[in-house]
C-alpha positions in Angstrom: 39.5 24.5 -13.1 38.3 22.3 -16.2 41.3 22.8 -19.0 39.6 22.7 -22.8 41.3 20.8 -26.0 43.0 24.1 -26.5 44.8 24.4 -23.0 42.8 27.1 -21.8 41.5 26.7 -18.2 37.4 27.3 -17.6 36.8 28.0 -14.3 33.4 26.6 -12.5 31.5 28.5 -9.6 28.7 25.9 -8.0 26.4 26.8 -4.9 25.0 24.0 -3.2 22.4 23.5 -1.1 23.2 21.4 2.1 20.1 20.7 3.4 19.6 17.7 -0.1 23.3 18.0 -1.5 21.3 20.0 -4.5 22.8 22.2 -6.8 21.2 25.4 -6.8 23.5 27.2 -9.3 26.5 27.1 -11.6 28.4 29.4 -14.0 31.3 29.1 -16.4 34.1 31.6 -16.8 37.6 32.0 -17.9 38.2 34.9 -16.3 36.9 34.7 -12.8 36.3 38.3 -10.5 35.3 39.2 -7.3 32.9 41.4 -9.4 31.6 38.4 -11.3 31.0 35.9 -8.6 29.1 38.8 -6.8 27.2 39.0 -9.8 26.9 35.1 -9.5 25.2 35.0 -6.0 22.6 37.5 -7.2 21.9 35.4 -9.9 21.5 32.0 -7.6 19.2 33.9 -5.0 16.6 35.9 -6.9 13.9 38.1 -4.7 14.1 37.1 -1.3 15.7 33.0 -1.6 19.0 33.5 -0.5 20.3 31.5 2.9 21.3 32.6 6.4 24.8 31.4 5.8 27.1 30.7 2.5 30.1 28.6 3.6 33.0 29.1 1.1 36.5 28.9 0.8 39.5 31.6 1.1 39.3 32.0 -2.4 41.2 35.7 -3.9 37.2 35.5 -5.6 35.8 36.8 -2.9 36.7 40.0 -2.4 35.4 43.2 -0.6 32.8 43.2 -3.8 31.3 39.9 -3.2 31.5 40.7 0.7 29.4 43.5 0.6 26.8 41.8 -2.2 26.8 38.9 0.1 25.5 41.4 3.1 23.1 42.9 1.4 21.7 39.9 0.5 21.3 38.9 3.8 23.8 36.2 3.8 26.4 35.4 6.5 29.4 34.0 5.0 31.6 31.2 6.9 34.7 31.0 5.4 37.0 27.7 6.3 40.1 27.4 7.5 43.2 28.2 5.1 43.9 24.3 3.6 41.0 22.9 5.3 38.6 21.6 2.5 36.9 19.1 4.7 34.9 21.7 6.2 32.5 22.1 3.6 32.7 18.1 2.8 29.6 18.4 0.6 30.8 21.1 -1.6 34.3 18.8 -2.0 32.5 15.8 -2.3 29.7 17.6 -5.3 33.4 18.9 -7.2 34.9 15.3 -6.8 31.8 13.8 -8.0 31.8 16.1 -11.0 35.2 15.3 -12.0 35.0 11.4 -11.5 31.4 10.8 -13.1 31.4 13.4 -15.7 34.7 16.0 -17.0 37.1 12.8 -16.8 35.0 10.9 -19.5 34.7 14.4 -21.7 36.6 16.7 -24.0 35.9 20.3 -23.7 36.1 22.6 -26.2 34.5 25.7 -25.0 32.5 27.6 -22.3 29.5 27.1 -24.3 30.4 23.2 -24.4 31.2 22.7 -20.7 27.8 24.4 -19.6 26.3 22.3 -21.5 28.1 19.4 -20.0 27.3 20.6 -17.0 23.5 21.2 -17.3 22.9 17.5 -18.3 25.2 16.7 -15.2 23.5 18.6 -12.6 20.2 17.5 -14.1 21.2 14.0 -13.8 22.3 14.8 -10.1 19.6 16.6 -8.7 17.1 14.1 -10.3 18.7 10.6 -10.5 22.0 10.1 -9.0 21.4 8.2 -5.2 23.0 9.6 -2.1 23.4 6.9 0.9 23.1 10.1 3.0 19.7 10.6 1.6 18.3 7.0 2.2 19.0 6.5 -1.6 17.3 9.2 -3.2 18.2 11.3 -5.3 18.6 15.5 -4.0 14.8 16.2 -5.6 13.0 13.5 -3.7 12.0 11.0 -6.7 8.0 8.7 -6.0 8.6 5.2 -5.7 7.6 3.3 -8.9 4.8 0.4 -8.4 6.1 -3.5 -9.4 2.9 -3.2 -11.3 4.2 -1.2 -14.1 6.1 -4.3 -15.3 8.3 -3.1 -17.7 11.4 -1.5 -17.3 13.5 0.9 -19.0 16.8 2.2 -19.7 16.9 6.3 -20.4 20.2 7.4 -20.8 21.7 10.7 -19.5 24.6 12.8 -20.1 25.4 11.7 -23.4 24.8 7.9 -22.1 27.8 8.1 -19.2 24.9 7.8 -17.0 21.7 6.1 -17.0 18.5 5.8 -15.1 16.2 3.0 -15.4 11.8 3.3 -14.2 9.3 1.5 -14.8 6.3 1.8 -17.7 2.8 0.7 -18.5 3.1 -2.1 -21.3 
């Protein structure tokens, strides 16, 4: 839940790929369904993408609607425990990271606003931000720079809370 300037709560439904920590989709409501998060996965596995296995938690979200969209799909869901969050660690670990890095240093005003946020964040993620798990790189694998491009250079991201620095040609 992400509250806005105006005390209403957004909520934020993110599927993540385990296999780099990547995010393969978001979405922004402020009224969250069973119908709508069905409609969600749909959206995240177009044609024939979707995974064996969707591990998720005991949400009220996923109801018979999403169940059945979920088999047709192809998908075998994995639900954890009741109060058990640290069996899907890297879904826990993405929202925590999104909270620290990013919404705490934000206002939000509106859906429009936080999926905007968002984008840039999961941009920066995906692209820049370093995992230890992942050797220190970055979910989409990023090519190692040569010490011959001399210079280096500061690009900010997500508004400037972030930034990434590479190397250029003089």
């Amino acid at each position: 839940m992400v509250p806005t300037a105006t005390f209403r709560l957004l909520f934020v439904f993110v599927i993540l790929a385990h296999d780099r920590r990547r995010p393969v989709h978001f979405a922004v409501t402020s009224h969250p369904t069973a119908e709508w998060t069905a409609r969600q996965l749909v959206q995240a596995f177009p044609w024939d993408s979707a995974p064996r296995f969707l591990v998720h938690d005991r949400d009220g979200n996923y109801g018979n609607v999403f169940r059945e969209t979920a088999a047709g799909l192809g998908i075998q869901e994995v639900p954890c425990a009741p109060r058990s969050p640290w069996q899907n660690a890297y879904a826990e670990r993405l929202i925590g990271s999104i909270r620290r890095e990013c919404l705490d240093h934000v206002i939000v005003f509106d859906e429009s606003g936080l999926r905007r946020i968002l984008r840039s964040y999961f941009d920066y993620y995906a692209r820049s931000r370093t995992h230890l798990s992942l050797d220190k790189d970055a979910p989409i694998p990023r090519a190692v720079q040569p010490a011959a491009l001399a210079r280096v250079i500061e690009l900010a991201e997500v508004g400037g809370l972030h930034h990434r620095y590479e190397r250029r040609a003089a």
